[in-house]
N, C-alpha and C positions, 0 to 999 in steps of 0.2 A: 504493500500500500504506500510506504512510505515513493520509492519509486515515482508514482504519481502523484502524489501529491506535490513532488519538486519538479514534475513536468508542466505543471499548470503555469498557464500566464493571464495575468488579470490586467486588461485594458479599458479605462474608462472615460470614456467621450463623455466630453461638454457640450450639451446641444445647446444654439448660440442665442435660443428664447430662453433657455433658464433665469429665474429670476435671483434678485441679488443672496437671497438667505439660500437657494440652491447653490449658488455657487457658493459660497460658505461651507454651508453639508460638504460639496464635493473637494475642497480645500480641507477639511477636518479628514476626508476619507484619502485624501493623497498625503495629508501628514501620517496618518496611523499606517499606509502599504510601506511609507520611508521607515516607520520605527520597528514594523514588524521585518522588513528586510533585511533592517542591521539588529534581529533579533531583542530590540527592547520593546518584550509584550508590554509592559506594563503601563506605556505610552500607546499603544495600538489600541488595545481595552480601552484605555480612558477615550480616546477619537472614538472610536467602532460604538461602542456602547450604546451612547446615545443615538447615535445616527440609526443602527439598529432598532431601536426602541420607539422612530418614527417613522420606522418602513423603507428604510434603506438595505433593497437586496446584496449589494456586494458589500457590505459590513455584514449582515446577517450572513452570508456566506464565510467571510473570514474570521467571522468570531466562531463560527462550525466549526472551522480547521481547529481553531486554536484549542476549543474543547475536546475535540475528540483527536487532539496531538498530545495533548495537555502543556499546551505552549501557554506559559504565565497564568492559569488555570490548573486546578487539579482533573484530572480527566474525566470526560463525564459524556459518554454515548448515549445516552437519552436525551442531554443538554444539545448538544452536537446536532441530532437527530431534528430536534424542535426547531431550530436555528436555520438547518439546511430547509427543513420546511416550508417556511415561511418564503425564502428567498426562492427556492423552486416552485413555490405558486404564484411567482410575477415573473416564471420564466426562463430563471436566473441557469442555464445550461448546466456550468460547473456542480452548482448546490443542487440539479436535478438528478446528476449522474452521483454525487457522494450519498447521496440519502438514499439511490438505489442500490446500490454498493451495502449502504447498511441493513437495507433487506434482503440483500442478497446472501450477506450474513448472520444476520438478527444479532445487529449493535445497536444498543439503543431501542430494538425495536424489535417486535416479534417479528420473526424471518418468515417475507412473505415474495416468495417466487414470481408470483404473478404482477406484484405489487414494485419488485425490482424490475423485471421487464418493460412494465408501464415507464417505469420513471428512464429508464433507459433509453428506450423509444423516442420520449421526448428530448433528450439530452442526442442524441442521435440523429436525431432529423436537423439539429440546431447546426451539427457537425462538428461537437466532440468525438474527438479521435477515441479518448477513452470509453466513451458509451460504446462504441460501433460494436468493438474490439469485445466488450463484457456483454452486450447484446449477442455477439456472434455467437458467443460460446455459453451462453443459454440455450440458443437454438440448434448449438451443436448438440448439445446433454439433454433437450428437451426439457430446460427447467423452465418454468412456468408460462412456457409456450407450447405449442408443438414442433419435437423434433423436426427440424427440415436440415438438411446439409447446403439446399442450394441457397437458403437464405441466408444460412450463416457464411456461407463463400462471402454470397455480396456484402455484407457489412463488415467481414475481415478485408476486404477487396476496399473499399471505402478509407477502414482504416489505415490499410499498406499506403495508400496513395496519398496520407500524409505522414509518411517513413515511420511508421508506427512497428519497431520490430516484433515482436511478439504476434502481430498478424500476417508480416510477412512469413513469419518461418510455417505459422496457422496452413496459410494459403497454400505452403508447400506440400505439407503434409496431406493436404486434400488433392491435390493435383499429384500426388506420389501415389494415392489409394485411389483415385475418383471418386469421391466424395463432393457433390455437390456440383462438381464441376467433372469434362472427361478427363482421364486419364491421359498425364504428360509429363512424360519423364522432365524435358527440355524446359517446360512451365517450372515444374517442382524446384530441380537443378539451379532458375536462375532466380526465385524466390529465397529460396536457401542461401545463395550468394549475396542477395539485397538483407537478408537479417545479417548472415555474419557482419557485412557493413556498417549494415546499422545501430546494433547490440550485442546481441545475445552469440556473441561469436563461436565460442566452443560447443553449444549444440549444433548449434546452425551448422561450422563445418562437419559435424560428424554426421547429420544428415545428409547435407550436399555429397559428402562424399560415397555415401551409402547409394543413394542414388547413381552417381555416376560410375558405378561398379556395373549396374544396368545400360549403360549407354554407350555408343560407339562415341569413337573418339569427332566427329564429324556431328553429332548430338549434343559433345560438351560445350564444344566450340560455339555452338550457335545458341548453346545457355548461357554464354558466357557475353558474347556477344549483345543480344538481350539484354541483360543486366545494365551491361555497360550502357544503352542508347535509354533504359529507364531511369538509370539516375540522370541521364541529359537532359529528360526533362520532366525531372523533378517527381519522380514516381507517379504522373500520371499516367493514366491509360495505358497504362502496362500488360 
């Protein structure tokens, strides 16, 4: 978890009608991202807090982190849970995908399969990389959907193509069995290639390699090749 949790990036636009006490809120909510950055919670609470407390999604959202990290807080997954709530019912992508996450595990909250999917779904349409990737692999396991493979191709396929390694190596492993998608050594091979890149290196080549035990050498080459013209541009449409 931790993991993602330092993958996130929180950007927040000033729309240019905000009135003067908004931009205030929004000047208290870019002092408390500066204090929580250089790690002084106790300065980010005192900003977040109130701002939270009138309906501000991205304080409600980072004050969830902070609970359920136990960052300048004693930790507290129920707290956490209330928090991300709030800020996923205006929307709030990040705080829709962490509070499915925690029904996904029942922190904070009785573990509700169906109930993480939903929240997934919406954090997923939004184009969190992280939902696609945790939605995927609901629908790979069939939890609180129905198993499909080729759904979960697609929203690992979503997530590879914003270099999200852990769905790249996914996507492999599917195109190594046909699962979801057909059977492709040369697919599998340069999926495998785009994780080790990305991350997860030592599975990743131990897969790739596994794979290319099965391929002529005339096979590798054009996995390889592949790869190369997918990171060109920028793991789209791969």
């Amino acid at each position: 978890m931790k993991r993602i949790i330092t993958s996130l990036l929180m950007a927040v636009v000033l729309a240019a009608s905000f009135t003067t006490a908004q931009v205030v809120h929004a000047q208290d909510f870019d002092k408390g991202l500066a204090a929580y950055n250089a790690k002084d919670f106790a300065t980010a609470l005192r900003e977040w807090r109130p701002l939270a407390a009138q309906g501000n999604a991205d304080a409600q959202f980072f004050l969830g982190l902070m609970y359920g990290n136990g960052l300048g807080v004693t930790q507290d997954y129920k707290e956490a849970a209330r928090l991300y709530g709030l800020a996923a019912a205006q929307g709030n992508a990040d705080a829709q995908f962490f509070l499915g996450y925690m029904y996904d595990n029942g922190r904070g909250v009785t573990q509700d399969y169906k109930e993480a999917a939903r929240l997934y779904g919406l954090a997923a349409a939004q184009g969190n990389a992280d939902a696609q990737f945790f939605l995927g692999e609901m629908y790979y396991n069939g939890l609180g959907v129905t198993q499909d493979y080729k759904e979960a191709a697609r929203l690992y396929g979503l997530a590879a193509a914003q270099d999200y390694a852990f769905a790249q190596g996914n996507l492999g492993l599917m195109y190594d069995k046909g699962r979801g998608v057909t059977q492709d050594y040369v697919r599998a091979h340069m999926w495998f290639n785009l994780e080790a890149v990305s991350g997860d290196s030592k599975n990743a080549s131990a897969n790739r390699d596994r794979v290319a035990a099965k391929m002529t050498p005339a096979q590798i080459a054009e996995a390889q090749k592949l790869a190369r013209e997918c990171v060109k541009k920028n793991y789209k449409g791969c």
